[in-house]
KEROSE-60512 format. One record per residue (C-alpha): residue number from 1; residue in three letters; x, y, z negated. Coordinates in steps of 0.05 Angstrom, whole numbers, plus 5000, padded with zeros to 4 digits. Example, Ala and Ser with C-alpha at 12.3 -4.5 7.8 and 13.67 -1.06 7.14 Angstrom:
PT   fivo   volo     px     py     pz
PT      1    ala   5246   4910   4844
PT      2    ser   5273   4979   4857
END
This chain:
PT   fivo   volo     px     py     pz
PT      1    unk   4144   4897   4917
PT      2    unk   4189   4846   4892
PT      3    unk   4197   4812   4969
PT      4    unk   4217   4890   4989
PT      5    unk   4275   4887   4937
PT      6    unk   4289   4822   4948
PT      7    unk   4308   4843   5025
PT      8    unk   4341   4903   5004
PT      9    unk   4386   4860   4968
PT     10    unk   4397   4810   5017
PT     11    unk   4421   4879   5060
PT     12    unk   4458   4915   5016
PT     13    unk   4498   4870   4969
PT     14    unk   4531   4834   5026
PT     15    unk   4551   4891   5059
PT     16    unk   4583   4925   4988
PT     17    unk   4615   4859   4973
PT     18    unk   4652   4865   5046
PT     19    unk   4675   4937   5030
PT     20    unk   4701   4919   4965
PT     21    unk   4737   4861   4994
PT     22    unk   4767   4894   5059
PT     23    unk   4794   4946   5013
PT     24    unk   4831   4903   4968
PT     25    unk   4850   4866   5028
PT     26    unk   4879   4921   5051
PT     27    unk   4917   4945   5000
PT     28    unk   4947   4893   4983
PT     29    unk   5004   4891   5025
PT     30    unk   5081   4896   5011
PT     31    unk   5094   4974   5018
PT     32    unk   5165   5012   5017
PT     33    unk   5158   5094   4997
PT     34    unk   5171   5137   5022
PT     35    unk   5136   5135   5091
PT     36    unk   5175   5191   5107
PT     37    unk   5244   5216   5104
PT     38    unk   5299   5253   5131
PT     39    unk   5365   5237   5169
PT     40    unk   5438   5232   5133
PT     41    unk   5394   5238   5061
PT     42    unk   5409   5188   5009
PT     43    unk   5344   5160   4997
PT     44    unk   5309   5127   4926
PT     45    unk   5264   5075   4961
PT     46    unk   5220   5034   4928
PT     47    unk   5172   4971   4942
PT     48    unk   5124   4950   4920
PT     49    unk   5103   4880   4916
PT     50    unk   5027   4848   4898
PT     51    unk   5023   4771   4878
PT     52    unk   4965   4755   4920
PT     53    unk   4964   4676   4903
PT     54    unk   4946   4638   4841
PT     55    unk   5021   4633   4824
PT     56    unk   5071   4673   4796
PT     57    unk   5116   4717   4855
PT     58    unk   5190   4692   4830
PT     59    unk   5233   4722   4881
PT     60    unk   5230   4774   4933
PT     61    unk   5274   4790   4991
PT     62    unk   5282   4856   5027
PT     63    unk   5327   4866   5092
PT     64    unk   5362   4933   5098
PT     65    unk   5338   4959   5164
PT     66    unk   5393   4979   5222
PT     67    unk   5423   5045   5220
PT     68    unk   5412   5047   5134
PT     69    unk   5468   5025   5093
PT     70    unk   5451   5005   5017
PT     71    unk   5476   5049   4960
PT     72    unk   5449   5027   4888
PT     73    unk   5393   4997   4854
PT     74    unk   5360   5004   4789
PT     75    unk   5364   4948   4743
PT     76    unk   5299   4913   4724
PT     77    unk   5283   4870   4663
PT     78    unk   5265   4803   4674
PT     79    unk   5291   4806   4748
PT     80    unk   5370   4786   4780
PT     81    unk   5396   4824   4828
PT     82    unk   5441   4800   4893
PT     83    unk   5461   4825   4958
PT     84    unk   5474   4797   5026
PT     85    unk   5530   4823   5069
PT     86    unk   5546   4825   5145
PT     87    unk   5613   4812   5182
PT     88    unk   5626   4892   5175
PT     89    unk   5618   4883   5089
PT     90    unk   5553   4926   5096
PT     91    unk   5489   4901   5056
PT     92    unk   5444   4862   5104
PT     93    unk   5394   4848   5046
PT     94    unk   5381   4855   4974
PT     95    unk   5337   4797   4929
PT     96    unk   5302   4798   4859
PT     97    unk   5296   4740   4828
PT     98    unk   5260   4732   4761
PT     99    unk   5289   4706   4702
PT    100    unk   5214   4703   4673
PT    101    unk   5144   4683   4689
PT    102    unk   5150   4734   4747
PT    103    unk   5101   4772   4785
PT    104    unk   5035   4742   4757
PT    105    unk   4964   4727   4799
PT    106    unk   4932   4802   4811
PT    107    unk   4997   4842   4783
PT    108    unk   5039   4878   4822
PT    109    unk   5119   4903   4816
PT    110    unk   5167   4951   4841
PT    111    unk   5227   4951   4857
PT    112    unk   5282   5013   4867
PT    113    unk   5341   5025   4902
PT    114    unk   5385   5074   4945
PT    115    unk   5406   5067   5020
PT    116    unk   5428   5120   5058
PT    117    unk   5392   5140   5129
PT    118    unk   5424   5146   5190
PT    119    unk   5444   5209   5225
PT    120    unk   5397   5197   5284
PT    121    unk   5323   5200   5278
PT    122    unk   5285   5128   5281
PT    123    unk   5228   5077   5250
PT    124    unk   5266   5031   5202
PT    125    unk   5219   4978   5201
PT    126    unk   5227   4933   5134
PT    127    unk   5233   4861   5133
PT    128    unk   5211   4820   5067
PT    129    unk   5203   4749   5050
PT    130    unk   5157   4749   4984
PT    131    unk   5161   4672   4955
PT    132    unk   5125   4637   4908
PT    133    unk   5125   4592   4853
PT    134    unk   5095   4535   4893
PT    135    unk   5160   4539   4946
PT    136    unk   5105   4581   4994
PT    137    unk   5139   4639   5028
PT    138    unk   5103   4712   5051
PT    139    unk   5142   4731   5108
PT    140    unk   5122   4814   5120
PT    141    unk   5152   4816   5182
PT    142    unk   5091   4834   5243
PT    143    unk   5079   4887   5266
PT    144    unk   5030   4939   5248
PT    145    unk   4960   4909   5237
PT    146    unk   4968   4833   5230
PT    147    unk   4965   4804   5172
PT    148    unk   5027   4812   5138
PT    149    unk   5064   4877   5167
PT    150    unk   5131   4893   5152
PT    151    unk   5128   4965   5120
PT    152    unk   5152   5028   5166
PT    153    unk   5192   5088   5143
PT    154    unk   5194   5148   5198
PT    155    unk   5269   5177   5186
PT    156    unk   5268   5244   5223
PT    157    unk   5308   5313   5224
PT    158    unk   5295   5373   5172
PT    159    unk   5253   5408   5223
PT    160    unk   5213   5350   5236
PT    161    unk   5194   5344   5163
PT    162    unk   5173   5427   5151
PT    163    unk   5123   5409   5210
PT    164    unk   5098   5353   5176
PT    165    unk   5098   5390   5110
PT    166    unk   5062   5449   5142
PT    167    unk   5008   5395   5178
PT    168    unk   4995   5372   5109
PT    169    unk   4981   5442   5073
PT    170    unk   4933   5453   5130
PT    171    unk   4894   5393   5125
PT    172    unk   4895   5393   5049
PT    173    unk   4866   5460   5047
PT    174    unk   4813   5432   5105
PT    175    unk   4802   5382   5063
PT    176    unk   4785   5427   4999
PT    177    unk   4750   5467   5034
PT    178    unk   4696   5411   5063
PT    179    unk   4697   5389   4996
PT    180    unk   4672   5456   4969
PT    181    unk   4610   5462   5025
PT    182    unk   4588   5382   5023
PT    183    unk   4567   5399   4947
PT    184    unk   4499   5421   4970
PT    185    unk   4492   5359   5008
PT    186    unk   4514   5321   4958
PT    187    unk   4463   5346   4911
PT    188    unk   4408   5336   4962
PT    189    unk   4419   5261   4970
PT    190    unk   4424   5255   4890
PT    191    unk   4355   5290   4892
PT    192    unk   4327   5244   4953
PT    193    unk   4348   5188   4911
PT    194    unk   4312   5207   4845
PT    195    unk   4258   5225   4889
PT    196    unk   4254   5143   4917
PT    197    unk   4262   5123   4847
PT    198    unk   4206   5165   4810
PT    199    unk   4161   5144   4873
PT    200    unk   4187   5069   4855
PT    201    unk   4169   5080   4786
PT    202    unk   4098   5104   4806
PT    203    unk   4087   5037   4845
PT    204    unk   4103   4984   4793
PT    205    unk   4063   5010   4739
PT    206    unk   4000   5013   4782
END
């Protein structure tokens, strides 16, 4: 019995352990919200930004993609705030740099501001250098699936968005609605697994 759970371990643990690691892997990317938004609106974006390393984040860069131009942002404690400016005065990028200890190992910060979209729908596709205490830099700037991705915010037009809105309701109430009819199934493995147990039970004390 105890070479049986032995191999079941062997199986199972390794394969949990990958899970748990791909999905912290996976969130753990630089991320600007909203994914979606419209064009002409003035826009509150904000990023977020994970320290993945054993040092302290202490100063993150953002460019402002084409077609966007930068409004505002909201003042952070801890944190200094500059801009960077093209030939035509408009803000190419914004930086935070901390005044503190930073964005510590496994924390995470956001950061706010405003830009306005443009009047044409497109992808702005955000550009961020993330850099370290250690003088390492985190350049988010490949594409989608890589390793470090710049983030992607769809801009389209009103009507786009009331589609997208309506394709959400719908698959929401999909959603709740598999939800409702798994419950039986659900309860059915929770009794298949007692059952295993109990019959587990039975075998060790003999």
């Amino acid at each position: 019995m105890k070479h049986t759970i032995k191999k079941i371990s062997r199986v199972f643990l390794p394969t949990l352990l990958g899970l748990f690691l791909f999905g912290s892997i996976a969130s753990a990317h630089v991320e600007v919200t909203p994914k979606t938004s419209t064009t002409g609106e003035e826009e509150t974006y904000t990023v977020k930004v994970p320290s993945e390393k054993d040092v302290p984040t202490t100063k993150f860069t953002i460019k402002i993609p084409s077609g966007l131009d930068f409004d505002s942002f909201e003042p952070l404690a801890g944190w200094n705030f500059t801009t960077q400016k093209g030939s035509d005065g408009k803000v190419t990028s914004i930086t935070f740099e901390t005044t503190g200890q930073g964005i510590l190992p496994d924390q995470f910060q956001r950061f706010v501001f405003v830009a306005k979209n443009p009047d044409k729908a497109t992808k702005a596709a955000w550009d961020a250098y993330q850099y370290y205490k250690d003088g390492s830099v985190v350049e988010w700037t490949g594409d989608q699936g890589s390793e470090t991705p710049h983030s992607i915010t769809n801009i389209v037009s009103d009507t786009a968005v009331d589609q997208t809105t309506k394709q959400d309701v719908k698959q929401n109430t999909v959603s709740t609605s598999t939800g409702t009819s798994s419950l039986p199934l659900i309860i059915s493995v929770l009794s298949a697994l007692l059952s295993i147990v109990a019959i587990f039970l039975g075998v060790r004390k003999k």
